[in-house]
N, C-alpha and C positions, 0 to 999 in steps of 0.2 A: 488548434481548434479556435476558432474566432470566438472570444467573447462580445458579449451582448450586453450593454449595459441598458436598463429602465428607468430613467431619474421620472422619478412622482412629482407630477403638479397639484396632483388631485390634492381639495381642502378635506382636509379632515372634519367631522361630523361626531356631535355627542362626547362621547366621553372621548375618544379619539382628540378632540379639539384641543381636552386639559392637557390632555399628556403630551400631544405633540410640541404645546404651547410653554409646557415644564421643561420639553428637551431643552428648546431655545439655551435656557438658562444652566441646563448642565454637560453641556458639552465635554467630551474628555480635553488634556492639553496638544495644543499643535504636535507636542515633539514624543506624544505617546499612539501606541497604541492596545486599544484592549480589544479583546473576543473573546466570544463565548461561544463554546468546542464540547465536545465529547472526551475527555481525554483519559478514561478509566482503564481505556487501554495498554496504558504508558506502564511498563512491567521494569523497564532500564533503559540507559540511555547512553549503555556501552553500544559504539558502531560495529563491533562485533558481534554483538547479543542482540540486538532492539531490531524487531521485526512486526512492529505493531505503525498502525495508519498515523496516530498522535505521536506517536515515539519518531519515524522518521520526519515530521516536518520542526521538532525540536532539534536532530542530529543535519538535515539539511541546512540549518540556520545559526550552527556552532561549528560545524567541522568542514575544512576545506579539503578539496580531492585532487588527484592529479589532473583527471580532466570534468567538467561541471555539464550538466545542461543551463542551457539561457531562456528562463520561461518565455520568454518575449521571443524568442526563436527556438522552437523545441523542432521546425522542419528541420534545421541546418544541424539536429545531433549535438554529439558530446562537440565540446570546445575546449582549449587551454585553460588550465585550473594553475594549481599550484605544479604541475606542469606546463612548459613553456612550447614545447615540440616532444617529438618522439620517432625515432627510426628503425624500421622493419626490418630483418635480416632476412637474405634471399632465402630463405627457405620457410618464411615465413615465422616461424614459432620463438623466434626472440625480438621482443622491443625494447631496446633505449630510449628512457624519459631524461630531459634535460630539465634539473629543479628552477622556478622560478627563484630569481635570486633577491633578497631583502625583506623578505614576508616572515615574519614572527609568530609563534603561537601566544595565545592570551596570553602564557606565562611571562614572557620578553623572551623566551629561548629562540632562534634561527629555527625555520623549516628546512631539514636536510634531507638528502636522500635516503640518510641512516635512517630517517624519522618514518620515511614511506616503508622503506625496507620493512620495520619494524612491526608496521602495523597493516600489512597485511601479513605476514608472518605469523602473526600473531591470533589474526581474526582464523587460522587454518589453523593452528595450532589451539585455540580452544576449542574451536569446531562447536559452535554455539548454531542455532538453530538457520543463520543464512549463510551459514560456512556452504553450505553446496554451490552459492552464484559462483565462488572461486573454485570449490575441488572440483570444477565440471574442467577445468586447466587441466588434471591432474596433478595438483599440490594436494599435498600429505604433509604433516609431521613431521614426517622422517626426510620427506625433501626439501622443504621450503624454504630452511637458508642456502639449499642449492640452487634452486627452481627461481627465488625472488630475489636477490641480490645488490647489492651497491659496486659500483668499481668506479672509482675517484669518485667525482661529486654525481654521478650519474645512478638510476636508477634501471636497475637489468632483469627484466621479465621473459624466463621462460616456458613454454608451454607443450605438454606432451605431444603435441602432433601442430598440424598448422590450422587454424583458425582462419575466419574473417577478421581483419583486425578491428572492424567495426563492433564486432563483436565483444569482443575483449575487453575494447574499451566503452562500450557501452553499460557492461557489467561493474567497470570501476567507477562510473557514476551514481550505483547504487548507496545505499547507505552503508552498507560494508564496505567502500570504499575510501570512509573518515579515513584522515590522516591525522593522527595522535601524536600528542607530544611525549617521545619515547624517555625522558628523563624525568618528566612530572610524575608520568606513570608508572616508570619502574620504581619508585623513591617510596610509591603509595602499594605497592604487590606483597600481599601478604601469603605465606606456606605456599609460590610456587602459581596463584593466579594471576601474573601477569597484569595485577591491576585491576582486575575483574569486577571485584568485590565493590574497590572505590570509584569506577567509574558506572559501577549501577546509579547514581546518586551527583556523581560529581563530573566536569567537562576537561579536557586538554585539548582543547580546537586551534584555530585560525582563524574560523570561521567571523563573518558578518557581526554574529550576535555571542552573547557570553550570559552561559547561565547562571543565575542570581540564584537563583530558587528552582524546586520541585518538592510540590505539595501531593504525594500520590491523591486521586479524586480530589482534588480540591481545585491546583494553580499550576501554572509554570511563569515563572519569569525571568526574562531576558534582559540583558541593556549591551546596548551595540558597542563596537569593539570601534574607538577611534583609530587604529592602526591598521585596521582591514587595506588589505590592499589596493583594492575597490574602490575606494574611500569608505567613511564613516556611515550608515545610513542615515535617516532623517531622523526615521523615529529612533529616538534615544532608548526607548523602554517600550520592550513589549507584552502585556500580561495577557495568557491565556485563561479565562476563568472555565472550571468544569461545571458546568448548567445543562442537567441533564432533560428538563424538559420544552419544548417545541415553545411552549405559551409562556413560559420564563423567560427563558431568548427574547422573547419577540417584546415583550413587557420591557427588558433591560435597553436595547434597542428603540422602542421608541419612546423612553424617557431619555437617552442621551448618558446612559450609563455606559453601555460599550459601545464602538464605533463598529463591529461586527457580529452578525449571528449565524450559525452554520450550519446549525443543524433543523431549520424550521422545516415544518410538513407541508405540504401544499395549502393546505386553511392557512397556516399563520403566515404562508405566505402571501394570499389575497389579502389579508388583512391587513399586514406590511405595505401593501400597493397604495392603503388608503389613508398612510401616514404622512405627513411632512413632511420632508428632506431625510427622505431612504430611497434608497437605489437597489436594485438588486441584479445581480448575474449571472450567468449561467455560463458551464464550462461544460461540455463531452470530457466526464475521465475514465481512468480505463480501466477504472472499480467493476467488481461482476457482484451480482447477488446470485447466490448460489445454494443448495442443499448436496449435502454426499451423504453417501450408504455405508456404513464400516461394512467391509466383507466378511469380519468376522463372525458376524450375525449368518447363522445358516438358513433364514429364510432372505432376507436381504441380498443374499451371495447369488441367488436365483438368476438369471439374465430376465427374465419375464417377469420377477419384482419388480427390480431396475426400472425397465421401459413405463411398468404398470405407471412408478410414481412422475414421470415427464407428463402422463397424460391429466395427473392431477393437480396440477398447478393452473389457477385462473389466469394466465398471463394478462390476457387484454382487461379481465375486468378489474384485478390491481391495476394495471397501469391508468386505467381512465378513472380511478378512485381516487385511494388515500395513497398512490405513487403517483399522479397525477403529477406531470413539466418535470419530476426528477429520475424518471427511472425510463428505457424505450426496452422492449423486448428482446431478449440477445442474447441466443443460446448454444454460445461456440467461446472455448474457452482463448479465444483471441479476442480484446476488444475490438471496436469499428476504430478505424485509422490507424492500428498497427500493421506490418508488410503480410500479407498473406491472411489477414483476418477474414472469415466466412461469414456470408449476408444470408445465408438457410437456417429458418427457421421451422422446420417442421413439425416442433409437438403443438398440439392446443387441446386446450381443457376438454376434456371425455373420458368421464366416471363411465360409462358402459364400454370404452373401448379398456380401461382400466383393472373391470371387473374382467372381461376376457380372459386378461392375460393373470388376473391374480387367479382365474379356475385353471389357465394351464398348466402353473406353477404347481399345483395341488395346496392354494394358500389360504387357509381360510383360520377367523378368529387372531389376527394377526394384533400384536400391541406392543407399540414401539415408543422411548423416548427420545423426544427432539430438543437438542442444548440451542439456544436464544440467547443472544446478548440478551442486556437490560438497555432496548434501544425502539422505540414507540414504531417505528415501518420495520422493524424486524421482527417484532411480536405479533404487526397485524398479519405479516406474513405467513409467519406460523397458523395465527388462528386461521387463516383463509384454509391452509392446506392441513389443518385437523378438520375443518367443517367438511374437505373436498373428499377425504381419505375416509370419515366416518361413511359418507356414501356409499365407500368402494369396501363396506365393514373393515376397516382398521383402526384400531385406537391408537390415537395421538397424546403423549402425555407428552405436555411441554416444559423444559424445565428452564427457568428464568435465571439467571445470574449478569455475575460483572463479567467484562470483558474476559478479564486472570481467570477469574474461574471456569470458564465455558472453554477457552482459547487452550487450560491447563488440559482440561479431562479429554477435549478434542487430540490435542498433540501425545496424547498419553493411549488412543486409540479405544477412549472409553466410553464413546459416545455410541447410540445404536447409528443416529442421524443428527448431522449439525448442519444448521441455518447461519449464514454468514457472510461475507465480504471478502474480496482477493482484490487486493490492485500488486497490477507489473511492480518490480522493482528498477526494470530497466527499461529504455524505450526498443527494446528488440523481442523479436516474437518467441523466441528462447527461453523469456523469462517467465512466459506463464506456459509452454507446451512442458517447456524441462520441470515442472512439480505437478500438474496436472495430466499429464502421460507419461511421464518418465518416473520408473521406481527399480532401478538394477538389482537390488536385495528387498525385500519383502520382508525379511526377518525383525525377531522384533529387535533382533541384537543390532541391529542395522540403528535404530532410534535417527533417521532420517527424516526430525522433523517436519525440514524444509519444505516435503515432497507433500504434496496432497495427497498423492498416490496413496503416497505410502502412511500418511494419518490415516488411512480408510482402508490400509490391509489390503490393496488390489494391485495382484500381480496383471499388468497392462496389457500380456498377449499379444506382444510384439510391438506395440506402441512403444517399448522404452529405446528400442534399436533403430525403429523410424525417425523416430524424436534425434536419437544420438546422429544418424548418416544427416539430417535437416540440418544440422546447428555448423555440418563440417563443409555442404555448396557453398560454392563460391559464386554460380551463377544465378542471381537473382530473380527470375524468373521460374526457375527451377526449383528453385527455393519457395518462391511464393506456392508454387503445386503442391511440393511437398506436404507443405504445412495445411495447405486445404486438404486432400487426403489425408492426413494424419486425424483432422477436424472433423470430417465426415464420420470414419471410425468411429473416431473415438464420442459422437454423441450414439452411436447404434449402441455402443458396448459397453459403456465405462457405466460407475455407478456415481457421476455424477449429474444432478441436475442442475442445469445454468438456467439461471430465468432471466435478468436484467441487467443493463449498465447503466451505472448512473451517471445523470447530469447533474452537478451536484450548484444547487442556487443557494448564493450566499447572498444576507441582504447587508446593506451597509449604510452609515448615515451619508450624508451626499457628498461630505466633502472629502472622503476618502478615494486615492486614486491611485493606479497603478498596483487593483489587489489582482493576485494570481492564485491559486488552488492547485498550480503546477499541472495540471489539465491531467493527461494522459499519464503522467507519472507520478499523480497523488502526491502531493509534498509542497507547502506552501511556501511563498519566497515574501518573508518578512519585508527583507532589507530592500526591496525596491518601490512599498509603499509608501506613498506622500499624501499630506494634507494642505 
């Protein structure tokens, strides 16, 4: 997705004038970088465990994979990581990865093959919340130092049936794809976790960057890794500050406190436009704003609830409000520019087409709680569709927390309705149909975080076997079909509602260059910013 960069000429005015006038003077240093982030969400920063927005742009920028995306070329796919090559066996379901040779983990230990082996072994073997990008292989517990293997210095992947190999390895670019340093880690395992416990907290990368610090709601801080293979990057240190509101950001940013702000709302970011050496840019990513329905709720389970709440969402008049240049309408649980992503939007706002279907249902007197971050366009969000929903007689009780909190009681299936964020973890359409369609057990023994599905209790109705025959074409085109019927479907039926994708604008002081937000795969790439 091309970014767009806006360097400001415009003079600042009034009080604007002091403050742009104080940045001059408080510049951060050449060889740093600071921002200000949301990062409440950050729960650990095991790449087996960490499945939150902030937690992977900290594990993208500490752990090295066997094969990387290159923001700067996200058309051209995964690329040689700490992998160098890899070979396909004719039958497709085994790949040979050759280690790249001389690359170290922060520790000084050698990156091995034993090292890869390990930790995806590992990440199946805990079976923490993105363990499914991998059991969708069929790796288990019981197979996976069969299944994942070393044989001399080589690395031996294989996989229950035969796959796209693009596939495959498009999934090892996810953040479960960290490669661990398997002797730091085991040294630090206490009663049988694998490490678990110490690497909520602590790094054993390759990676670019090396974490200093994690301050839960507070900081993260990094300082780059001189031995990257890569080479070193510029900025020496990078601190992520947690500034949770829009007009704080924007305040730290144009005195010259941070060199970035990330989360500003469309006001503060006209306001940013009429500051002095700030820039700002925008990326297509391939973040959804979304609401789902637990199915466990017996009026919610209704298929004519379902539809009622699509039609209660103001899409156009958020978008031309307070979602205004960050959000476009987009209600197919593929974002715009992944392979097979659907450009049909068919719900729009109508409380009487609403009411309709909530007297079909026989639904009346209805009062439901909606879980919210504590995150300002996600609460307006909320309010919009308690104001729309109060129309259609349903009480909206909205309940406000931290990321942990909300993200806890959602994945624990205790939500009536949650309001919220999905970005891919891969650049393949896979990564959002296989949790958003796909739920194989429904059970609650099943505790199949990963699955959207299956956070909201809905057995799919055949979408989980669509989803599974999609992921296994080989022909492309066919594939792209698939997944548009699967898409169609599953907005008639499912209980979720997709409302947006965000463009997500970052402003920055001017002489920052080379920033990326990882576009389409949410995860930002430190190590290639320059001042």
């Amino acid at each position: 997705m091309k970014l767009m960069n806006r360097l400001l000429t415009s003079a600042a005015v009034g009080l604007a004038v002091s403050v742009s006038s104080f940045a001059a003077l408080a510049q951060t240093p050449d060889n740093m970088l600071v921002i200000a982030h949301r990062i409440d969400d950050v729960t650990t920063i095991d790449p087996a465990e960490s499945f939150e927005f902030a937690g992977a742009d900290i594990s993208r920028n500490v752990y090295g994979r066997l094969v990387f995306l290159d923001p700067n070329d996200l058309d051209a796919g995964y690329k040689p990581g700490l992998a160098t090559s890899w070979d396909v066996s004719e039958d497709g379901k085994t790949i040979t990865f050759t280690m790249r040779e001389g690359v170290k983990f922060h520790s000084g230990n050698p990156v091995r093959a034993e090292d890869a082996a390990f930790s995806l072994q590992r990440a199946v073997i805990l079976n923490k919340t993105p363990a499914f990008i991998l059991n969708q292989f069929g790796f288990t517990a019981e197979n996976a130092a069969e299944m994942i293997r070393v044989e001399g210095d080589k690395l031996v992947i294989t996989t229950d049936k035969k796959y796209a190999t693009s596939f495959l390895l498009n999934c090892l670019t996810a953040t479960i794809g960290g490669i661990v340093d398997k002797e730091t880690v085991m040294a630090n395992a206490v009663d049988g976790d694998m490490g678990n416990n110490w690497l909520k907290t602590n790094t054993a990368g390759s990676g670019p960057y090396i974490l200093n610090s994690w301050k839960p709601n507070e900081s993260v801080t990094l300082t780059s890794n001189p031995d990257y293979y890569r080479g070193a990057p510029e900025m020496e240190r990078v601190i992520v500050r947690h500034v949770l509101e829009s007009a704080s950001q924007r305040l730290l940013l144009e005195r010259g406190d941070i060199d970035i702000a990330r989360n500003l709302n469309p006001e503060d970011i006209a306001g940013a436009l009429t500051a002095d050496g700030v820039k700002v840019s925008d990326e297509l990513k391939g973040r959804l704003m979304y609401m789902s329905l637990n199915q466990k709720h017996p009026e919610l389970a209704k298929p004519e609830v379902r539809q009622a709440f699509k039609y209660l969402i103001d899409y156009a008049g958020m978008r031309d409000s307070f979602l205004n240049g960050q959000y476009t309408i987009h209600q197919n649980f593929l974002p715009a520019t992944y392979l097979g992503a659907s450009t049909e939007n068919p719900f729009t706002y109508n409380v009487e087409k609403a009411k309709e279907l909530l007297a079909s249902a026989g639904v009346e007197n209805l009062e439901i709680e909606v879980g919210v971050r504590e995150a300002q366009e996600r609460i307006e969000i909320g309010q919009s569709f308690q104001n729309a929903a109060a129309q259609a007689g349903i009480k909206v009780n909205i309940t406000v927390g931290t990321a942990k909190q909300i993200l806890s009681r959602y994945r624990a299936r205790e939500l009536d309705v949650y309001l919220g964020a999905w970005g891919p973890d891969y650049p393949d359409p896979q990564t959002n149909a296989g949790t958003f369609a796909y739920n194989p057990d429904n059970s609650d023994e099943a505790n199949a975080t990963g699955l959207l599905a299956w956070r909201n209790s809905w057995d799919t109705g055949g979408l989980t076997e669509k989803t599974a025959a999609a992921v296994q074409e080989t022909d492309r085109d066919t594939r792209i079909k698939m997944y548009q019927e699967i898409q169609s479907e599953f907005r008639e039926t499912s209980p979720f509602v997709v409302m947006f994708q965000q463009i997500e604008q970052s402003a920055l002081r001017d002489n920052v260059e080379n920033w990326s937000t990882g576009q389409a795969i949410t995860a930002a790439a430190y190590w290639q910013v320059t001042k």
